[in-house]
C-alpha positions as CSV (number, residue, x, y, z in Angstrom):
1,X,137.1,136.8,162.8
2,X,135.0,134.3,165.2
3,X,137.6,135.4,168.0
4,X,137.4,138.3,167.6
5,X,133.3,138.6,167.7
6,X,133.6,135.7,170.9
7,X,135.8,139.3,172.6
8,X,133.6,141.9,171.8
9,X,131.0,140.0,173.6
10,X,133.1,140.6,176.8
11,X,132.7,143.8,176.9
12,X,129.2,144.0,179.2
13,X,130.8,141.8,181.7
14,X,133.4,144.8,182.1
15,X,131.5,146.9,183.2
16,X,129.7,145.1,185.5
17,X,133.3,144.7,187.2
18,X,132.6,148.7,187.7
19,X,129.1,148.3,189.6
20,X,131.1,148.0,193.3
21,X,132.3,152.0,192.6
22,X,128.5,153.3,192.6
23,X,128.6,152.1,196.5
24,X,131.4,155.4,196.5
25,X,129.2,157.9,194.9
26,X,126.4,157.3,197.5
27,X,129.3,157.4,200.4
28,X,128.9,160.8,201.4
29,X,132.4,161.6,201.0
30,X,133.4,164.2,198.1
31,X,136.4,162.7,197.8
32,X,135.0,159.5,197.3
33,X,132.1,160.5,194.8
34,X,135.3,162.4,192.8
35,X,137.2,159.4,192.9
36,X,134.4,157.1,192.1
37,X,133.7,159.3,188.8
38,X,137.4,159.3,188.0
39,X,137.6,156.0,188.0
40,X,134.0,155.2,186.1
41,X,135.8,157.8,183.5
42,X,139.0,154.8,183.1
43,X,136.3,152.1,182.9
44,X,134.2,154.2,180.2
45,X,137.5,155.6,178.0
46,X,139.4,151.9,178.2
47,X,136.0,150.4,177.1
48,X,135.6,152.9,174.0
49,X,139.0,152.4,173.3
50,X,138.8,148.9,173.2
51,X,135.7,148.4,171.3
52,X,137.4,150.7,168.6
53,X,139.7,148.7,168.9
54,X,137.8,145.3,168.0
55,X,135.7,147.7,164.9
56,X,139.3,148.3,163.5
57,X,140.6,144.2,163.5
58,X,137.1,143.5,162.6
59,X,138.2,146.0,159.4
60,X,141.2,144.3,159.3
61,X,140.5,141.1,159.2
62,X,138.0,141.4,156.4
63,X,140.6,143.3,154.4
64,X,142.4,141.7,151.6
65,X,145.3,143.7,152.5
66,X,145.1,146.2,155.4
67,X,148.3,148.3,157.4
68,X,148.1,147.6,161.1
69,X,146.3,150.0,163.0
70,X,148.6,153.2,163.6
71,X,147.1,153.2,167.4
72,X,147.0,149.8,169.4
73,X,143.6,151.0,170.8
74,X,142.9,147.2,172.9
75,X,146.3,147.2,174.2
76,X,145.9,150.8,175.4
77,X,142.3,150.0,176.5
78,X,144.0,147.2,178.6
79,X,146.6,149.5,179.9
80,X,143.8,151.7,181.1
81,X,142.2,148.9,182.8
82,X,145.0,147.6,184.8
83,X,145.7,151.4,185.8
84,X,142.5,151.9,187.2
85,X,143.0,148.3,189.5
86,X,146.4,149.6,190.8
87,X,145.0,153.2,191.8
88,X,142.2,151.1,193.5
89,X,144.6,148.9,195.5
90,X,147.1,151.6,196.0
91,X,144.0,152.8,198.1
92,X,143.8,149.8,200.4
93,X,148.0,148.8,200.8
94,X,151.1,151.0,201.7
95,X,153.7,149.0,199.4
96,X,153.7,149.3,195.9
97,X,154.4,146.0,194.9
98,X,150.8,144.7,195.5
99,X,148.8,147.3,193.9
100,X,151.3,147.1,190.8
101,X,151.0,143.5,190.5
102,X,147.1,143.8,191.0
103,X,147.2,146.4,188.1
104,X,149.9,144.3,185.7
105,X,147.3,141.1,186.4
106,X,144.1,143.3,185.1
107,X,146.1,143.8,182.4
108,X,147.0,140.8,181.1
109,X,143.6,139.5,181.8
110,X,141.9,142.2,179.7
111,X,144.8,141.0,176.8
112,X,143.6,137.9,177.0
113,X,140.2,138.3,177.1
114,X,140.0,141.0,174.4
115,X,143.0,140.3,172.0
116,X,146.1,141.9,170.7
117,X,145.4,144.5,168.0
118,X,147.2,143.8,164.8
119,X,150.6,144.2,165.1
120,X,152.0,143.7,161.2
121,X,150.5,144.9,157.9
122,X,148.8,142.5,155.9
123,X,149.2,141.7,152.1
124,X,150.6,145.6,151.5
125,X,153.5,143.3,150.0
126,X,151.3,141.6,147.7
127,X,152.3,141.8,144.0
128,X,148.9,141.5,143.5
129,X,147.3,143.9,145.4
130,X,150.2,146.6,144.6
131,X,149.5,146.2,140.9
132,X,145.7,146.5,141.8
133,X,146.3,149.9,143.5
134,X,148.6,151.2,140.7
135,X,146.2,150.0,137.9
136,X,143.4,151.5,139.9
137,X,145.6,154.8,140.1
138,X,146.3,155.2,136.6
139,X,142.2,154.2,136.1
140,X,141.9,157.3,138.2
141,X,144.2,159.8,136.7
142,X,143.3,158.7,133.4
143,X,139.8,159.6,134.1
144,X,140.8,162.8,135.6
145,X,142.6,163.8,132.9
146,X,140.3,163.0,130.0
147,X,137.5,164.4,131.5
148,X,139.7,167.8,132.2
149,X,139.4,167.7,128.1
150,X,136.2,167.0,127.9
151,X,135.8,170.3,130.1
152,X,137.6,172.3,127.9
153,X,136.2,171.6,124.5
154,X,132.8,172.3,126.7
155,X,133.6,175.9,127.4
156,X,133.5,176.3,123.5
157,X,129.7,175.9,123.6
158,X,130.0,173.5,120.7
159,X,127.7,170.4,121.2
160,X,129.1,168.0,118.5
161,X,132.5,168.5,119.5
162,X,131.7,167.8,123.0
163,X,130.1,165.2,122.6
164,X,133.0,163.6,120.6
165,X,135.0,164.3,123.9
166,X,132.4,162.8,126.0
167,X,132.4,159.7,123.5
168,X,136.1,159.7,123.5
169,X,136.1,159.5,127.2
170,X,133.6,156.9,128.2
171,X,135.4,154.8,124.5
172,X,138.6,155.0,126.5
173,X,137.0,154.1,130.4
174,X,135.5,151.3,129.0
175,X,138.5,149.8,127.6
176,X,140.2,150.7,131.1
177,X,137.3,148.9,133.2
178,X,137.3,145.9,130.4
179,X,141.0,144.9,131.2
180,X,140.9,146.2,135.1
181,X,140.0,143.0,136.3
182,X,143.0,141.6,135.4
183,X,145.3,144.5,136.4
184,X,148.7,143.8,135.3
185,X,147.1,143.9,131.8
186,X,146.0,147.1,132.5
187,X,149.5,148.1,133.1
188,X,150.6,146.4,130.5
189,X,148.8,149.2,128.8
190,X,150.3,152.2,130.9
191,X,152.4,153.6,128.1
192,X,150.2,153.9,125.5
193,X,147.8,155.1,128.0
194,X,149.9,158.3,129.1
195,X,150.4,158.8,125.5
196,X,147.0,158.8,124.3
197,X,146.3,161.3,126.9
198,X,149.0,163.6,126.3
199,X,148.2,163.4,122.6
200,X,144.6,164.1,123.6
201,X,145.4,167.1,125.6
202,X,147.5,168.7,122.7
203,X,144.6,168.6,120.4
204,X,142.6,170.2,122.7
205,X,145.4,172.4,123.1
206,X,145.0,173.3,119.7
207,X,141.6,173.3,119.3
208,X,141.1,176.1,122.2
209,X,144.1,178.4,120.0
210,X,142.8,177.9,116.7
211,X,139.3,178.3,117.7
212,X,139.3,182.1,118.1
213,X,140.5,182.5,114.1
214,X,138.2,179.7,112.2
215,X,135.6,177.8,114.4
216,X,134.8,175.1,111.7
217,X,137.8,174.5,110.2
218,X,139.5,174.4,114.1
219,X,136.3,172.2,115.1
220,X,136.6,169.7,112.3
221,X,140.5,168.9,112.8
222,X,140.2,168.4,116.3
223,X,137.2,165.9,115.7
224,X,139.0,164.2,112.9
225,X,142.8,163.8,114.7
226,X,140.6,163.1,118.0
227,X,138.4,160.2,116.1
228,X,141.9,158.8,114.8
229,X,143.7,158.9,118.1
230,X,141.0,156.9,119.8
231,X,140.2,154.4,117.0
232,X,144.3,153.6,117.0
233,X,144.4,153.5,120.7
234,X,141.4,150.8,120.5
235,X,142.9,149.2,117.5
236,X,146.4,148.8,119.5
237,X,144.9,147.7,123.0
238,X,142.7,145.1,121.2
239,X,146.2,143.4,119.9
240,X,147.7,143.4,122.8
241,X,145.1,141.9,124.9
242,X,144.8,138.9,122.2
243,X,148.3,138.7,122.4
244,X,148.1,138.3,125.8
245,X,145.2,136.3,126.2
246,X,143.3,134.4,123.8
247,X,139.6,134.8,125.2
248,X,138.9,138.3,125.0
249,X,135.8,138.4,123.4
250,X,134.2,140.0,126.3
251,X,136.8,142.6,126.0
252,X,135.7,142.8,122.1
253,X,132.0,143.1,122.7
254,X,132.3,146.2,125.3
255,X,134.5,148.3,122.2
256,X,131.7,147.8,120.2
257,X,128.8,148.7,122.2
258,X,130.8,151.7,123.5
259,X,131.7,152.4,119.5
260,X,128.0,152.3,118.5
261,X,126.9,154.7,121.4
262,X,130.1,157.0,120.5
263,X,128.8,157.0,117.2
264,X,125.1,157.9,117.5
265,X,125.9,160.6,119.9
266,X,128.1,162.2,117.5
267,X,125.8,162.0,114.4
């Protein structure tokens, strides 16, 4: 990271390396004012790219797990650089082989002074991180789908019953937040998860074809199945995780502040 700050500092003393072109655009020659701001528009576009470039391995090196960057902005900044030096010295010889080298040269200095961009991903491989992403996924989708319920039992206009859904929903996030610092535990937990869900879906299934025919007697199965789902859900995660780890009393005391507010907002 230190290198890479110690490069970006470079990049003023580029383009004082540009200053000697201004002496073209006060030459009186057309063609040399248009050559001087065609070659000012190199200096300017290999700069940008390069400082880009230095933003995304500044990202990447802060990253716990990053992909390299699809575009090697510092290397093409470089390239740039040295293409601009061998259209200068193309100017002044008639082989090619001097401006070419002059222009390989500015390119290899500007790679040395500015760095590489990242050439290989970086912890994508991790088992770690992969089972952070996929617990974070089904965090996501659970959430989605839970709160797709609690949308539909809303359309009912029925307060208590949504905000049973609504308490099912943040009793359920909690849980999922409670374990998803240790991730794997979460997926431990994927199964059950998808069930729950699905399970919760078909009542509200039920509850929106029932509804039309008896409100209160539609209303009060769906609460009572919906109570009885989450309470076993709860009741099943809370064994596993002190199956799997001893100290989850943390764990413990997040189901039942989320219980009590579940509670009061249903009463």
């Amino acid at each position: 990271m230190k290198a890479v700050q110690r490069n970006a500092e470079n990049l003023p003393v580029l383009m004082l390396a540009a200053l000697p072109l201004l002496l073209w655009l006060f030459d009186g020659s057309p063609a040399r004012m248009v050559g001087a701001l065609f070659h000012f528009a190199l200096m300017g576009a290999a700069a940008w790219l390069i400082a880009e470039g230095h933003e995304a391995h500044r990202r990447y090196d802060a990253a716990t797990a990053a992909p390299r960057p699809r575009v090697p902005r510092k290397l093409l900044g470089a390239c740039l650089l040295g293409l601009m030096v061998f259209l200068l010295a193309a100017a002044r010889f008639t082989e090619v082989v001097t401006p070419l080298c002059f222009g390989l040269a500015a390119a290899g200095f500007a790679i040395a002074a500015f760095g590489l961009d990242p050439m290989q991903d970086k912890g994508l491989t991790d088992p770690d991180y992969l089972a952070a992403r996929e617990a974070d996924a089904l965090m996501t989708r659970t959430d989605a789908a839970l709160r797709d319920v609690v949308d539909r039992v809303a359309a009912l206009r029925n307060d208590p019953l949504t905000m049973r859904s609504e308490a099912m929903h943040g009793a359920v996030l909690r849980l999922l937040r409670a374990m998803g610092t240790e991730p794997r535990a979460l997926l431990a937990l994927r199964a059950p998860i998808e069930k729950f869900v699905l399970m919760a879906e078909a009542e509200a299934a039920r509850l929106e074809a029932d509804w039309p025919r008896n409100p209160a007697g539609a209303g009060h199965t769906y609460a009572t199945r919906l109570s009885a789902l989450t309470a076993a859900f709860e009741a099943g995660a809370r064994q596993r995780r002190q199956r799997d780890c001893p100290d989850a009393y943390a764990m413990e005391a997040d189901l039942i502040v989320e219980r009590m507010r579940s509670e009061r907002a249903a009463a």
